[in-house]
N, C-alpha and C positions, 0 to 999 in steps of 0.2 A: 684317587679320583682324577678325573682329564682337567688339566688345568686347560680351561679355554674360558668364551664368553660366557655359558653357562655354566661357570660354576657354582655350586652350592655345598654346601658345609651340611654335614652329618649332624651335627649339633650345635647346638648355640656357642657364637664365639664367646660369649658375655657369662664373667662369672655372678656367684651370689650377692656382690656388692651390687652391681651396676645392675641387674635384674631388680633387686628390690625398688631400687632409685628410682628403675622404668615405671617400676608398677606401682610408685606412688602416685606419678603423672597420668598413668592410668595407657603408657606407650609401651608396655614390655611386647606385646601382643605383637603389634605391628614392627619389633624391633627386631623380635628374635626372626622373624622371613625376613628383614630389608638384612640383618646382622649377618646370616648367613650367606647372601647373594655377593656382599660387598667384602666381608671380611675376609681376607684369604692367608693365608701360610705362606707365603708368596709373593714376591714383589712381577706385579705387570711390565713390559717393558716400559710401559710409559712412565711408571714409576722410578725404573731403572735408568731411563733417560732424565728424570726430574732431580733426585738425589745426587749423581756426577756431575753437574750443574751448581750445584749450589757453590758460595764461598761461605756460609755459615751453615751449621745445625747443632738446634737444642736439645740437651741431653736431660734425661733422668735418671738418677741413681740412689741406691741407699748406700750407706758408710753403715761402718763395723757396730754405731753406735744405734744402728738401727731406722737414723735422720734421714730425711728424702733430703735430697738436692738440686736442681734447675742448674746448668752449668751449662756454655755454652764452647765451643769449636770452632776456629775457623782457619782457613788456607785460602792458596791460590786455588783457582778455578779447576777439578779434576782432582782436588785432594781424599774427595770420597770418590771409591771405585766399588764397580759391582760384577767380579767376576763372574756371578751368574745368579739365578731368579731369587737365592734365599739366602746370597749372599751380599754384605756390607763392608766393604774395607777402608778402613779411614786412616790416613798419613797424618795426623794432627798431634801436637804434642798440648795436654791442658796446662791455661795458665799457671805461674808456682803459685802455690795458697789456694788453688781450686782443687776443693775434695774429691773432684771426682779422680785425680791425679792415682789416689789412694784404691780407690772402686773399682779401678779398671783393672780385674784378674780376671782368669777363664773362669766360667761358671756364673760370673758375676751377669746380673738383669737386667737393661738398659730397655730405656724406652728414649726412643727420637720423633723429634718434627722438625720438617722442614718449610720454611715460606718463601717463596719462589723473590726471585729477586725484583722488583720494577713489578710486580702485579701482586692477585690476592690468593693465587694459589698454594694450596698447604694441605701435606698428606704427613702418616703417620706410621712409625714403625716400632713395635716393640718384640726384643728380642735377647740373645744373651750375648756374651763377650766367649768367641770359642777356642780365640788362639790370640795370641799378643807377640810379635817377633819383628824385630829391626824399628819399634817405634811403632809400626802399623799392627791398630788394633782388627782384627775382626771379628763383625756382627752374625748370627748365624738369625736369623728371619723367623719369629714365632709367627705375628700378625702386623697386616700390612692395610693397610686403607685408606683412602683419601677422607678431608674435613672440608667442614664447608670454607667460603671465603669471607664469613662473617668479619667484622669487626677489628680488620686488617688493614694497615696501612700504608702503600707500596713504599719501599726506597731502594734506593738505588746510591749507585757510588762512582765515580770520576774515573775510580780506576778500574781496569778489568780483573784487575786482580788483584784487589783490597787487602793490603798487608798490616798488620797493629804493629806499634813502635818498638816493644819487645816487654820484657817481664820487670815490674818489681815487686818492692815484701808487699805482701796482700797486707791489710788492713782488719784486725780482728773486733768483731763487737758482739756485744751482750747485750745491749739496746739503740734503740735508734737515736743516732748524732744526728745534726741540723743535717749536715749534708744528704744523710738518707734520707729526710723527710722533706728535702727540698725536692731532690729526684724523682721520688711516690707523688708528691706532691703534681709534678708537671708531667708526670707518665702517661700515655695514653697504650699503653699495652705490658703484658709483662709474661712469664714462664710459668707455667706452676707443674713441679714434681710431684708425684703420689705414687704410692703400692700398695698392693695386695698380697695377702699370705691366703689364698684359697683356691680350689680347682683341685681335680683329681690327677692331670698331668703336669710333666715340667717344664709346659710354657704357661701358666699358670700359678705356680708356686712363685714366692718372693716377687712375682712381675713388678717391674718398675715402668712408668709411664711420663710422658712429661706435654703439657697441652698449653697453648696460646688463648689466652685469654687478653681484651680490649673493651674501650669505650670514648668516652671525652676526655679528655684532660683533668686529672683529680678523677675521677672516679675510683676511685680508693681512697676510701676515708680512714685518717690517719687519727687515733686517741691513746696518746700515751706509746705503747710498745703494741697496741692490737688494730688491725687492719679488718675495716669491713669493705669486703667487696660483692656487689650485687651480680648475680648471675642471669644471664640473658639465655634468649632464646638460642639452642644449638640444633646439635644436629643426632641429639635426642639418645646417644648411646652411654651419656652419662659414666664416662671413664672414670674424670675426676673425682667427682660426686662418689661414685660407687663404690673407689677406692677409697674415698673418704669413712663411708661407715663403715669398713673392716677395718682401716687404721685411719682413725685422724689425726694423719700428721702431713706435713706438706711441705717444700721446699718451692722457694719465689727468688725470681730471676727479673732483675730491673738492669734496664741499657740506657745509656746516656750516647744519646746515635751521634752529639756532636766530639763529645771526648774520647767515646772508645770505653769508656769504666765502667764496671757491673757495679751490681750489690745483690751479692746471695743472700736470701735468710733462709733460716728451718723453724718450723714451730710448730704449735699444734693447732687444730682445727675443730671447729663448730659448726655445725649447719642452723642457718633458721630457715624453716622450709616455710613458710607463710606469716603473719601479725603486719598491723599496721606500719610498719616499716618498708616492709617487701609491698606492700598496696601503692606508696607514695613516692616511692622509686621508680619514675617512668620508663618502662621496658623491663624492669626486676621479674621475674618467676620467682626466686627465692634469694637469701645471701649466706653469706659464711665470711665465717669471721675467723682470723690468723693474729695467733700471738708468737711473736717475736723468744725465742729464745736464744738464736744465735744467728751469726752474721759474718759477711767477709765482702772486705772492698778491695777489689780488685781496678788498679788504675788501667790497662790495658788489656782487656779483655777480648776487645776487637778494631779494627781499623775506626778511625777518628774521620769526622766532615761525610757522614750519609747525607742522602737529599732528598724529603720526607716528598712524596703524593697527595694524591688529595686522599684526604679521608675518606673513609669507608661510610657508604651511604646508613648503613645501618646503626654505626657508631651515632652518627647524626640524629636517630629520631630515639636516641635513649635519652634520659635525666641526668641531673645532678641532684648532689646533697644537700645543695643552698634550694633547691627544689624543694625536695622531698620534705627539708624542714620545713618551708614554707606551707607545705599542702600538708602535713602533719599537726602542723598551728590551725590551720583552716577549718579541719576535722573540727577541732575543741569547738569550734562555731556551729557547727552544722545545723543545730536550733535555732540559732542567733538569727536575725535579719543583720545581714551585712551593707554596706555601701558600695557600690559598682561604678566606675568612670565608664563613660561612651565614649571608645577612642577610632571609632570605626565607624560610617552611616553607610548604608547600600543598599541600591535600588534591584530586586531581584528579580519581577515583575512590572508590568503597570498597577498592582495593587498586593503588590510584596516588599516590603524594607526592613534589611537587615540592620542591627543592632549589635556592637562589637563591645563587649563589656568585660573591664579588670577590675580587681577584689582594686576601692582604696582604702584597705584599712593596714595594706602591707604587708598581710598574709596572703596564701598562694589558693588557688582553685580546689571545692572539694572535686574529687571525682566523678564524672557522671557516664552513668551506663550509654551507649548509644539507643538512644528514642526517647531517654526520660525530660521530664521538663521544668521549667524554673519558673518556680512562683516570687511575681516582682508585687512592690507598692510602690504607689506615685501618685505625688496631689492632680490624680486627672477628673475628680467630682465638680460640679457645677460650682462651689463653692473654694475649690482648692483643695476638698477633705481628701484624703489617703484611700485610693481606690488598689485591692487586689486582686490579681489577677495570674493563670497560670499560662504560659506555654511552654510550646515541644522547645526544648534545645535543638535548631540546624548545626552547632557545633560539633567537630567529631571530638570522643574521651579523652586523645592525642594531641588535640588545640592547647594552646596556648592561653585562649581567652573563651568566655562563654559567646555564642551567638545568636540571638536569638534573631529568626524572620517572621515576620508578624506583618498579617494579612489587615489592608484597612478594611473597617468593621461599618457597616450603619450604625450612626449613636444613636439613631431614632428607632421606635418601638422597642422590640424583646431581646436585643442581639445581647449576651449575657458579654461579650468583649468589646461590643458596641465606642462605649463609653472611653477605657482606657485604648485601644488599637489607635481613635481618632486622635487621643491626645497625644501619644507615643508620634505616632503620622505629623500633625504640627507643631509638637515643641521639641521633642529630645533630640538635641543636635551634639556634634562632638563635642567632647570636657565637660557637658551636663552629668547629674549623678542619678541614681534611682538607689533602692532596697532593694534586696532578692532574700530568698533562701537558697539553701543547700539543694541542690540536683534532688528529686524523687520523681515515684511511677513505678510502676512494673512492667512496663510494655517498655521492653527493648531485645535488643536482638544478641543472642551469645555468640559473640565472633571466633570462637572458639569452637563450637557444632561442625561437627562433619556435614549434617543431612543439610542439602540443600535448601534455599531459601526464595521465597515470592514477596518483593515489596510491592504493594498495590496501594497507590496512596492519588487522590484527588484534591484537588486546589492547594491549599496551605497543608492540607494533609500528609504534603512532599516532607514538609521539614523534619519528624523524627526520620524519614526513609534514607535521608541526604547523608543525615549524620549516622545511622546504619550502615550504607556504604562506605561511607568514606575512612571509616574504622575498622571494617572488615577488607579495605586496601592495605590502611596501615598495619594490619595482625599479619597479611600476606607477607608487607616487605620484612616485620619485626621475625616473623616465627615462620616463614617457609609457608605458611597453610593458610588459606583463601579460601572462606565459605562462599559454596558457588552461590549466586548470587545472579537472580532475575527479578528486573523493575519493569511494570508494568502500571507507565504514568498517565493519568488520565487529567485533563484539562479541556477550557471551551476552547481555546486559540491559544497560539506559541506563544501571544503576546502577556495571556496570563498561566502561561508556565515556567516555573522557575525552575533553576537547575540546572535544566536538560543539557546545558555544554559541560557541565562538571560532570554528570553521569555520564553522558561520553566519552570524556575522557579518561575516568575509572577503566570503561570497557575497554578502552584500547588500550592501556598499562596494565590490564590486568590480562591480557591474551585470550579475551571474552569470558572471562568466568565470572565476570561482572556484566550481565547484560542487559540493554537498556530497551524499552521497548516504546513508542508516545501513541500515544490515542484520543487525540481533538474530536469533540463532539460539536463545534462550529469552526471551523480551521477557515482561514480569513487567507486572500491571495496570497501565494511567496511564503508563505507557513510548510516547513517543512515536520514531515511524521510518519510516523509506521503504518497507521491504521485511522478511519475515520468512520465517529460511531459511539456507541458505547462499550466499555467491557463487562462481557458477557459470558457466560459459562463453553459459549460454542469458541469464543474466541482462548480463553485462557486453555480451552483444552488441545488447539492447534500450537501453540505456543509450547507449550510444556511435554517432554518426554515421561515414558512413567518411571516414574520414581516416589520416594519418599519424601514430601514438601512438609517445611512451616511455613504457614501461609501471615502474613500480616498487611492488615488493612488499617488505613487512616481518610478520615476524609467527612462528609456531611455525612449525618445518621442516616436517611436515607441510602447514599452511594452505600455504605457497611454493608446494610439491611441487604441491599438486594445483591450484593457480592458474596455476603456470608450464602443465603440461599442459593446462591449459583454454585458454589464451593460443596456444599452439603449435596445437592445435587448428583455431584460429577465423584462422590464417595469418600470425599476427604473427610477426617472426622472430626470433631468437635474439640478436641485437645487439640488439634494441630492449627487451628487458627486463630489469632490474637490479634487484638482489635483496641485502638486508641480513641478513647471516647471520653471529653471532657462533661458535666453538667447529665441531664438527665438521657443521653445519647447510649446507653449501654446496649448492645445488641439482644435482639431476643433469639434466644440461641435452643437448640434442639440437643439433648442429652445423647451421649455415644450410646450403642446398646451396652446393658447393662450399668451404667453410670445412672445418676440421678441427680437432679438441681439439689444442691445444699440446701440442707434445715435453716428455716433464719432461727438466730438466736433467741433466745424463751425470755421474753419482757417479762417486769413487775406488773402485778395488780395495780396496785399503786405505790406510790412513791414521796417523798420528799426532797425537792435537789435546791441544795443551798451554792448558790453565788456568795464566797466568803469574803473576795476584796471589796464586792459590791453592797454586801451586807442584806441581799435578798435571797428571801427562800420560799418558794410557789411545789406548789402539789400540782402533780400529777398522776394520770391513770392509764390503763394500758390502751395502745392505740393513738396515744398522743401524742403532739408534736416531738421532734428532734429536740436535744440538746439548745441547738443553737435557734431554732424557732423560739423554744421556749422563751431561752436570752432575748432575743429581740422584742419578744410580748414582751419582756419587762421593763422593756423600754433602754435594754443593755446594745452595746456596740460591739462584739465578739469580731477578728478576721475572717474573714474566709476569701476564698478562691469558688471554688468547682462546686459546693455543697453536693459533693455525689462521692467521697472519699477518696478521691485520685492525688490532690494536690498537698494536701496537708496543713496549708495555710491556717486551718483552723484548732489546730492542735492546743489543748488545754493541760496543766497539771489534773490528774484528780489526785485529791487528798483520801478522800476516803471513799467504801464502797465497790459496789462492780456496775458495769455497764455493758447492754449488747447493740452489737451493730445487726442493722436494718439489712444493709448490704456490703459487703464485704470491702474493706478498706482494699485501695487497689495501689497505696503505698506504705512503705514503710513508718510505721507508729514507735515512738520514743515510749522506751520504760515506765510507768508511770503516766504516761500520757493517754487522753482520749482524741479520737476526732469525732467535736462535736457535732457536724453536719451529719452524721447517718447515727449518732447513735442516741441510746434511749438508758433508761433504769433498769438494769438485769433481772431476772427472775428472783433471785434470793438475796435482795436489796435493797429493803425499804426508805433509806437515806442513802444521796447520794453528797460528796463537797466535791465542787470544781472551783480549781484556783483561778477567779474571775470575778 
């Protein structure tokens, strides 16, 4: 086949390890076209130019006992040569006590990577050993491709031609000494060896591979002789990985960039491809865990006094383990009402102020999707009593702290926020505290979805939209892929729109796949904006190319109401628009063809529901109050929030019996648990206990 710019590959470069790996991510699809465009038998010149360049590269290999190893090479500048496209000649001699000393025969399987010197460039070769003469081994080129610049962190070195001080006896271990675990301990990148015994040719068989893996400092958690490390977003071909489940075994390469000293291990390997661990690991997709069976320190492995870069921006927006336990502890809460410090106050509007809130009970943040909201309590009642109440989180999942923006409210007549927005508005100032719960809702956005996305949000409606975007930047910078993404803000004037400089600036970080759109319906002099008016089905559909949209609305019932009808209009269908609606605000929505509104659930005739802490028990009959109606005829005090099943605030144990809901809870319900605002005595339940 022409080796030129269009090359493509006859069959997938990717054996059955790494296919399976793809297709649990559910990426083989899009791996095997991108695998073949990119993978080549063949070194590009540019690669040919990058390799002769280097004064280091990492090797992989297996020894006679079967062990992967991570080992590394280095010289003066020019010690690998590339007589031509599919060949690798290296003049390096490996340190004494480095197995790969042993590895290196003809026939034998290498896999190399290189990372450019002073930047984050890094491409990959794996291939075999075809001839070894005068000390210069050479490589003969199975597969050759570049890697992303994830998680990389330049250095550089004084001299042009960075020489280590020379050999002593390596250092054997069978578990980890302090010194290993001091090094793991302050690492921020390391080697990892792997192979495969699969494939029907012989670049395929026995292939040895070896890949750079990075993060924060510590991010390898060290317990006893086994090492958990969390795996991040790559560049989706899942070498490692793939070699992992045909052989889990692995070989780790730690450098000490100021001494020059390695530390090999070999061991074996575990994947955890998902569980609460890999959730609370910020930037985690999944981890794997390495146990320590052998070891070698090597005091001069490479030139002494590198001079480290700035870290790698992605490196930056991952976790730690003092994290993850922390948000692991938090979980245990998620029922709980916790205590929140105000360590932030912000004007986002003339009648928007943000609220910057940390857990203080010392545990870490539960997770919260982008759009869902947090139900807080606070003595804001006429009398000091405990008033609750739900909003959108404006913080993105990626924050650090929750934030909430919250719109001031009329406390007079019906405004069901009324009460608590005004007291939130004059008292919670910074180092004050409130209650909250754990993040719930179902209205948020998967920043993960390919198909494109519409935020339409009005007044305070902005805030789950804010925090939508700003998390579908962060997914961008974390994992390469940006839900395109168009906002489409409506407001009376700039001066009560919040935001719009942060959606801004998304779109121009983001190279417009973030797009911002504003629509003043009374735009006031020096008010700058897109469009002046209302949105309208004539205007969304000049906007919008045809495609495939999720449409999501937030905003006053009305604004929904008549956006949902403009949307249904213009052909979109009823599963593809999602709507944030606190209190009795639910849209009245039109069924796709052939869909149908759900059955409500089949109530009791009658019933009897005992209140057991309260010690009252009232009958009822079908058609009758809620749950928590009933509660308050009895003159009982139950939480709530939303009374519409969004918030959850009202969440009860039940002891015994069943219960149906009215209308479909629109958050997540605990085991056991009921939400009392929508629901009633089941059909085949004549007694009901709620723990209350």
């Amino acid at each position: 086949m022409m080796r030129q710019d269009g090359w493509l590959l006859e069959t997938s470069p990717f054996h059955e390890g790494e296919i399976a790996a793809q297709k649990r991510v559910g990426a083989a699809e899009t791996m095997d076209q991108f695998g073949r465009k990119v993978v080549r038998p063949y070194l590009t010149e540019e690669l040919r130019a990058f390799f002769t360049d280097l004064p280091l590269v990492y090797v992989g290999h297996v020894d006679e006992a079967g062990r992967p190893w991570a080992s590394v090479l280095s010289g003066a500048t020019g010690f690998i040569a590339s007589p031509d496209s599919t060949t690798l000649a290296i003049d390096a001699d490996p340190v004494v006590g480095d197995p790969l000393a042993a590895a290196l025969a003809p026939g034998a399987a290498i896999g190399m990577v290189g990372v450019g010197v002073g930047n984050r460039r890094r491409n990959r070769v794996n291939g075999h050993v075809s001839a070894i003469e005068d000390g210069r081994v050479t490589v003969t080129v199975d597969q050759a491709f570049g890697n992303c610049p994830q998680y990389i962190r330049p250095r550089t070195h004084s001299d042009a031609r960075p020489k280590r001080v020379g050999n002593t006896a390596p250092a054997r271990l069978t578990t980890l000494d302090d010194a290993a675990r001091a090094l793991i301990g302050r690492s921020e990148s390391f080697y990892v060896a792997s192979f495969s015994n699969s494939g029907d040719d012989a670049a395929r068989t026995n292939g040895a591979d070896v890949s750079h893996r990075g993060g924060k400092p510590g991010f390898v958690r060290i317990e006893g002789d086994t090492l958990t490390i969390p795996d991040f977003a790559g560049n989706s071909h899942f070498n490692t990985l793939g070699n992992f489940l045909l052989e889990p075994r692995a070989g780790l390469l730690f450098l000490d960039w100021e001494t020059g000293a390695a530390l090999m291990l070999t061991g074996s390997v575990e994947i955890q491809w998902d569980g609460p661990e890999v959730d609370a690991f910020r930037g985690a997709e999944r981890l794997w865990r390495f146990k320590v069976e052998e070891g070698v320190w090597l005091d001069h492995a490479i030139a002494s006094d590198w001079t480290s870069g700035e870290a790698s921006p992605n490196s930056l927006i991952t976790g730690d383990w003092d994290a993850a336990a922390a948000t692991l502890a938090a979980e245990k809460k998620r029922n709980a009402w916790r205590p929140y410090r105000v360590v932030k106050v912000e004007d986002e509007s003339s009648v928007i102020r943000s609220f910057y809130l940390e857990p203080a009970d010392g545990d870490g943040l539960v997770r919260a999707k982008p759009g869902q909201h947090l139900t807080i309590r606070a003595p804001a009642g006429p009398e000091g009593e405990s008033v609750v109440r739900s909003y959108t989180l404006s913080s993105a999942p990626s924050d650090s702290v929750y934030r909430l923006s919250i719109k001031r409210e009329d406390a007079s007549g019906d405004a069901p926020n009324g009460v608590m927005s005004t007291w939130l508005h004059a008292n919670l100032s910074e180092g004050d505290q409130i209650e909250a719960r754990a993040p719930a809702g179902s209205f948020y956005l998967d920043t993960t979805e390919r198909r494109p996305a519409v935020l339409i949000p009005a007044g305070v409606g902005v805030t789950p939209m804010i925090a939508m975007a700003r998390e579908a930047a962060y997914e961008g910078l974390r994992s390469r892929h940006l839900r395109p993404l168009t906002v489409i803000h409506a407001a009376r004037s700039a001066g009560e729109r919040a935001f719009a400089e942060t959606f801004q600036s998304l779109g121009e970080n983001s190279d417009g796949r973030i797009r911002y759109v504003s629509v003043l319906s009374d735009p006031q002099p020096g008010d700058a904006y897109d469009f002046e008016g209302r949105i309208d089905a004539g205007l969304i559909k000049s906007l919008l190319g045809l495609d495939d949209y999720d449409f999501f609305l937030c905003g006053p019932p009305a604004f929904m109401q008549a956006l949902y009808t403009a949307l249904r209009s213009l052909g979109v269908r009823d599963a593809r628009i999602f709507a944030e609606a606190f209190g009795p605000a639910a849209l009245d929505r039109t069924p796709d063809e052939g869909g149908a509104e759900p059955e409500p659930e089949p109530e009791a005739e009658e019933a009897v529901v005992a209140f057991t802490q309260s010690a009252v028990e009232q009958s009822w009959t079908k058609g009758g109050p809620t749950l928590l109606e009933l509660a308050e005829s009895e003159g009982l005090s139950p939480e709530y929030g939303c009374r519409s099943g969004t918030c959850g605030a009202c969440a009860v144990p039940l002891k015994s019996g069943k219960t149906a809901y009215r209308t479909p809870p629109r958050t997540e319900v605990a085991d056991g648990s009921v939400l009392i605002c929508c629901a009633t005595p089941a059909a085949d339940s004549e007694r009901i206990e709620l723990d209350l």
